[in-house]
N, C-alpha and C positions, 0 to 999 in steps of 0.2 A: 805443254800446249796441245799434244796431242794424245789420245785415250785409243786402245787397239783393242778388240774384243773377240775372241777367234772361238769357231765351234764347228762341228762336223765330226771331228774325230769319231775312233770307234774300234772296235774287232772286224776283222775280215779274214778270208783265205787269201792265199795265194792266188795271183791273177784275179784279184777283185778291185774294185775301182772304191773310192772315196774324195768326196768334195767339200774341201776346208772352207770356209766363210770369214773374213774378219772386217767388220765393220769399223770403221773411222771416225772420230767426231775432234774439232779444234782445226788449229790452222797448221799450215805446215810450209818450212820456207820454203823457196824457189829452188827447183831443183831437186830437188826430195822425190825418192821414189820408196813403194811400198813392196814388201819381198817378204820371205820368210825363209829363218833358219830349223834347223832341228836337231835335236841333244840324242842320242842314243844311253844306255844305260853304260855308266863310265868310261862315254866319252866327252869328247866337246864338243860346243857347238858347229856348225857346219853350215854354211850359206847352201840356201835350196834352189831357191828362184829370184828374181826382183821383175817391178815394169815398171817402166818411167809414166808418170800420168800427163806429159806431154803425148803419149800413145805412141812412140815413135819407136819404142825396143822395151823387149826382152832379154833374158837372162837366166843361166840354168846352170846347176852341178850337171855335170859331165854325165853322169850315172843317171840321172834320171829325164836328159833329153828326148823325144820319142813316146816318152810314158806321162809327162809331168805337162801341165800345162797352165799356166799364173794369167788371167784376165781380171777387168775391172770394169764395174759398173759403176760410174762417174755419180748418175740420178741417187745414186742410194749410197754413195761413200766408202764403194764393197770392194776388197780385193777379194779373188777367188784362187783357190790351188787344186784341181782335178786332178789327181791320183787315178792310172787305171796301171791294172797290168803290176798290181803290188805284189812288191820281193818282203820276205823274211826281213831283211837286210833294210827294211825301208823303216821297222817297226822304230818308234822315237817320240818324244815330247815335239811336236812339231809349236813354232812363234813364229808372230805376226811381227813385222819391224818395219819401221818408216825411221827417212833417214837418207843422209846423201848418199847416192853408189859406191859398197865396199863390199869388199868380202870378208870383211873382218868383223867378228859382231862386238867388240868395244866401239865399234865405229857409228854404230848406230845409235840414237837417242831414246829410242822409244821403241818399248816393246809392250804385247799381250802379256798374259797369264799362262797363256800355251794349252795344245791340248793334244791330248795323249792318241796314238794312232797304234796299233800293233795288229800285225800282217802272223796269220795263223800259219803251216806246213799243212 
């Protein structure tokens, strides 16, 4: 029911900023909010962000509170993820995921393609 489409990624230094995009199209049930997880290289997945598109909350990994910042443009379908102040430690496949509130990514229905982010020394 619903299509996720995420872009931004890229190379960066340390302490440099990037802003993730992933566009929406289809319906999505009641409740559902849109978030993203990110894979590092053999690991697993790991919840990043989420916001409720009632507008009413956010949500963040612990690690990147301060730095991270998940908004959304209602008019154009857009969740957004603002990366400034990027670590080594950030480098990853970052996904777009719609879906009820979890932190678990079997828990979500619908994912991106994902796109690759890696933070220089």
């Amino acid at each position: 029911q619903v299509q996720l489409v995420e872009s931004g990624g890229g190379l960066v230094q340390a302490g440099g900023s990037l802003r993730l995009s992933c566009a929406a199209s289809g319906r999505t049930a009641s409740g559902y909010v849109l978030g993203w997880f990110r894979q590092a290289p053999g690991k697993e997945h790991k919840f990043v962000a989420a916001i409720n598109w009632s507008g009413n909350g956010t949500y963040y990994l612990e690690s990147v509170k301060g730095r991270f910042t998940i908004s959304r443009d209602d008019a154009k379908n857009t969740v957004y993820l603002q990366m400034n102040s990027l670590k080594p430690e950030d480098t990853a496949v970052y996904y777009c995921v719609a879906g009820p509130f979890a932190t678990r990514p079997n828990d979500y229905p619908y994912w991106g393609q994902g796109t690759q982010v890696t933070v220089s020394s």
